[in-house]
C-alpha positions in Angstrom: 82.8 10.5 5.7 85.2 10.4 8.3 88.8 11.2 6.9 89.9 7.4 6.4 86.8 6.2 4.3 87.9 7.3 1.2 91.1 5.1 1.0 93.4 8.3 1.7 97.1 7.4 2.7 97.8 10.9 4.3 94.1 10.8 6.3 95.0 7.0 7.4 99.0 7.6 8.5 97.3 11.3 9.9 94.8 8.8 12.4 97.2 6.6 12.9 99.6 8.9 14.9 96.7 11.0 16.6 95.2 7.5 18.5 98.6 7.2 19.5 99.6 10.3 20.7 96.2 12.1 21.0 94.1 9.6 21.7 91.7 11.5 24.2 90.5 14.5 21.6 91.1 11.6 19.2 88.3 9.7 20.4 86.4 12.6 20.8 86.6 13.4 16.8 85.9 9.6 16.1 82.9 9.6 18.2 81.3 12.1 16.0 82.8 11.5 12.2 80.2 9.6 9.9 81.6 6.3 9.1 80.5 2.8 7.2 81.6 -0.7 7.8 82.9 -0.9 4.6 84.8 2.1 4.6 86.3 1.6 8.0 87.7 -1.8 7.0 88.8 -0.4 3.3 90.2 2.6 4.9 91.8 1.3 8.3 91.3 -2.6 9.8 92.0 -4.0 6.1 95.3 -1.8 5.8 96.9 -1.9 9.3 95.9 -5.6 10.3 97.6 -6.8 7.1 101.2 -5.5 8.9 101.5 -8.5 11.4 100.6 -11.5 8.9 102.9 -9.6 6.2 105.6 -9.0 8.6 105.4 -12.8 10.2 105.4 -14.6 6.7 108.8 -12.2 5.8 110.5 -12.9 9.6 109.7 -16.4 8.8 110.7 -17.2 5.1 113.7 -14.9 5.7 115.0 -16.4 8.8 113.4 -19.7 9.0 114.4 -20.9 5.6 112.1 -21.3 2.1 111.3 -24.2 2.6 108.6 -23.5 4.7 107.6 -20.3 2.7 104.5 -21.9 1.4 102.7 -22.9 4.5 104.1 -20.2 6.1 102.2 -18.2 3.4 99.0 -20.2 3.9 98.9 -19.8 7.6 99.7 -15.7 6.8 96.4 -15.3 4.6 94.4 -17.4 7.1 95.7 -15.2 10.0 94.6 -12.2 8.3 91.4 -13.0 7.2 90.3 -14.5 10.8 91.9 -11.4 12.1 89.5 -9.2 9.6 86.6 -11.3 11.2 88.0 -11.2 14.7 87.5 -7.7 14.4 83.8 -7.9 13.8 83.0 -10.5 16.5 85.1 -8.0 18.8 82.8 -5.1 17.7 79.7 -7.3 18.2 80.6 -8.2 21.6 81.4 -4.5 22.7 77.7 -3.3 21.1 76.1 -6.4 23.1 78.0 -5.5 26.5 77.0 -1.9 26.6 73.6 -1.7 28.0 75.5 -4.0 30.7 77.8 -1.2 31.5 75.2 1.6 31.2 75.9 2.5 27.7 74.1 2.6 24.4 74.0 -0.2 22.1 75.4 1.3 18.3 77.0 -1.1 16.1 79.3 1.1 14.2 80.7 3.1 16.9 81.3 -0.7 18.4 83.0 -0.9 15.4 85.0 2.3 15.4 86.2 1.1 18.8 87.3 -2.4 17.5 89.1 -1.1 14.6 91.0 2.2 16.4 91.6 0.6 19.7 93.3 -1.8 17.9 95.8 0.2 16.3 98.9 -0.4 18.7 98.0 -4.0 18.6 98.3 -4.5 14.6 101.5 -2.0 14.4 103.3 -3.9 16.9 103.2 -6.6 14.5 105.8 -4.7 12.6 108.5 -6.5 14.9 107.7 -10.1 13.7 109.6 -8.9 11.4 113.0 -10.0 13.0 112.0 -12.8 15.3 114.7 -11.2 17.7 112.7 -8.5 18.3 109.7 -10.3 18.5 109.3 -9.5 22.1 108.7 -5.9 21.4 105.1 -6.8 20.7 104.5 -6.3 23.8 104.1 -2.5 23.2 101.0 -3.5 21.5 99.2 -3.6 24.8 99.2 0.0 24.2 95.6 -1.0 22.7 94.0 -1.6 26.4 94.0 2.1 27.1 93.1 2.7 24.1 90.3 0.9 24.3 89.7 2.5 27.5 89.4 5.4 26.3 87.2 5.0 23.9 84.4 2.9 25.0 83.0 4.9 27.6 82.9 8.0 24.8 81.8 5.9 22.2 79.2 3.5 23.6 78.7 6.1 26.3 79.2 4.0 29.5 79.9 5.8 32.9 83.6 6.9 33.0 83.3 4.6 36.4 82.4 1.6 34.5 84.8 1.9 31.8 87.5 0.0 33.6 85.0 -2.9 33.9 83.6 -2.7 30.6 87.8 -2.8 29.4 88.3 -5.9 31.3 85.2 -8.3 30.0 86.0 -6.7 26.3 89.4 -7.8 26.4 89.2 -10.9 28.1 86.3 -11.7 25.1 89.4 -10.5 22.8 92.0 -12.6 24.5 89.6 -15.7 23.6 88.9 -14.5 19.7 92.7 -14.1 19.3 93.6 -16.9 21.2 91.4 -19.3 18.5 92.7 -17.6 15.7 96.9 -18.1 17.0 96.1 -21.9 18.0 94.6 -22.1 14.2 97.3 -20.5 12.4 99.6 -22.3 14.4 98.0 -25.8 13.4 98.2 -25.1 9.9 101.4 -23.8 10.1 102.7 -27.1 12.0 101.2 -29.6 9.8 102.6 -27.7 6.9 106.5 -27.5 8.2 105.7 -31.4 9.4 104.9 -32.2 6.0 107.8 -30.4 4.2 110.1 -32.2 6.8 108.7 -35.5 6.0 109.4 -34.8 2.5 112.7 -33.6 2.5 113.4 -36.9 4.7 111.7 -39.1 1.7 113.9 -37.3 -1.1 117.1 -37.6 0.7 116.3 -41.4 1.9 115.4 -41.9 -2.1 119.0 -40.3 -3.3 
């Protein structure tokens, strides 16, 4: 059982700062822990890609009014549970590109690299928090060399081919997360269009 599966706040926060600031030796413990889809997303993708939508649908209701807290709401839960599948299209595409790049084909180390490469990623949504600071997301492309790191010792590629196998993954992830913001966004949209249009019908009726 690797030392998030069982749910354990201090085992989760304990990862979270050793991808981050130890991510070489890091990768190396990950590579050999025992782990389970289920526990991986109960223990760590379920928990940290929750902050971004949470932290959006607060920026947004607390800033951008209540009126649009509802749809805001809706396009939050959608966001997350695309992202949640995102995740596991990501970790299907890294396991299918691996005999490309020299490496070994392994479904749950594609997913251990999925989840912990993207760890900056999902805490940088902390900053949607205050729209104004929105721009510090950018410190989520932390997640690249993450991800660097980890696939050749996890799918073990070639260290030379890692940079390559980097690119194709995250271009694939660029396109996943791409989809999901253009259908967040639409839902979003309609809904703030709609509550506009409303508001204009009950002040036009007093």
């Amino acid at each position: 059982m690797s030392v998030v599966d069982g749910g354990s706040s201090s085992g989760l926060v304990q990862r979270v700062q050793d991808i981050l600031l130890r991510p070489t030796p890091t990768w190396d413990a990950i590579a050999v822990e025992p782990a389970t889809v289920k526990g991986l997303y109960t223990g760590y993708i379920m928990i940290l890609a929750a902050i971004g939508p949470v932290c959006q649908f607060l920026g947004a209701t607390l800033f951008g009014g209540f009126l649009f807290a509802p749809f805001t709401l809706v396009g939050a839960v959608v966001g997350y549970a695309l992202s949640l599948a995102g995740i596991y299209v990501m970790a299907l595409v890294i396991d299918a590109l691996a005999p490309s790049f020299g490496g070994e084909k392994n479904q749950i180390q594609a997913l251990k690299v999925a989840a912990y490469g993207s760890t900056a990623m999902w805490l940088a949504g902390v900053f949607s928090l205050v729209p104004m600071l929105g721009f510090l997301g950018i410190l989520g492309l932390y997640s690249l060399y993450l991800l660097y790191l980890g696939l050749p010792r996890l799918m073990k590629a070639p260290a030379d081919k890692a940079i390559g196998y980097t690119v194709v993954v995250v271009i694939a992830m660029l396109v996943v997360y791409a989809l999901i913001g253009m259908i967040v966004g639409s839902i979003i949209a309609m809904g703030a269009l709609g509550a506009v249009g409303a508001a204009a019908l009950a002040g036009g009726l007093n």
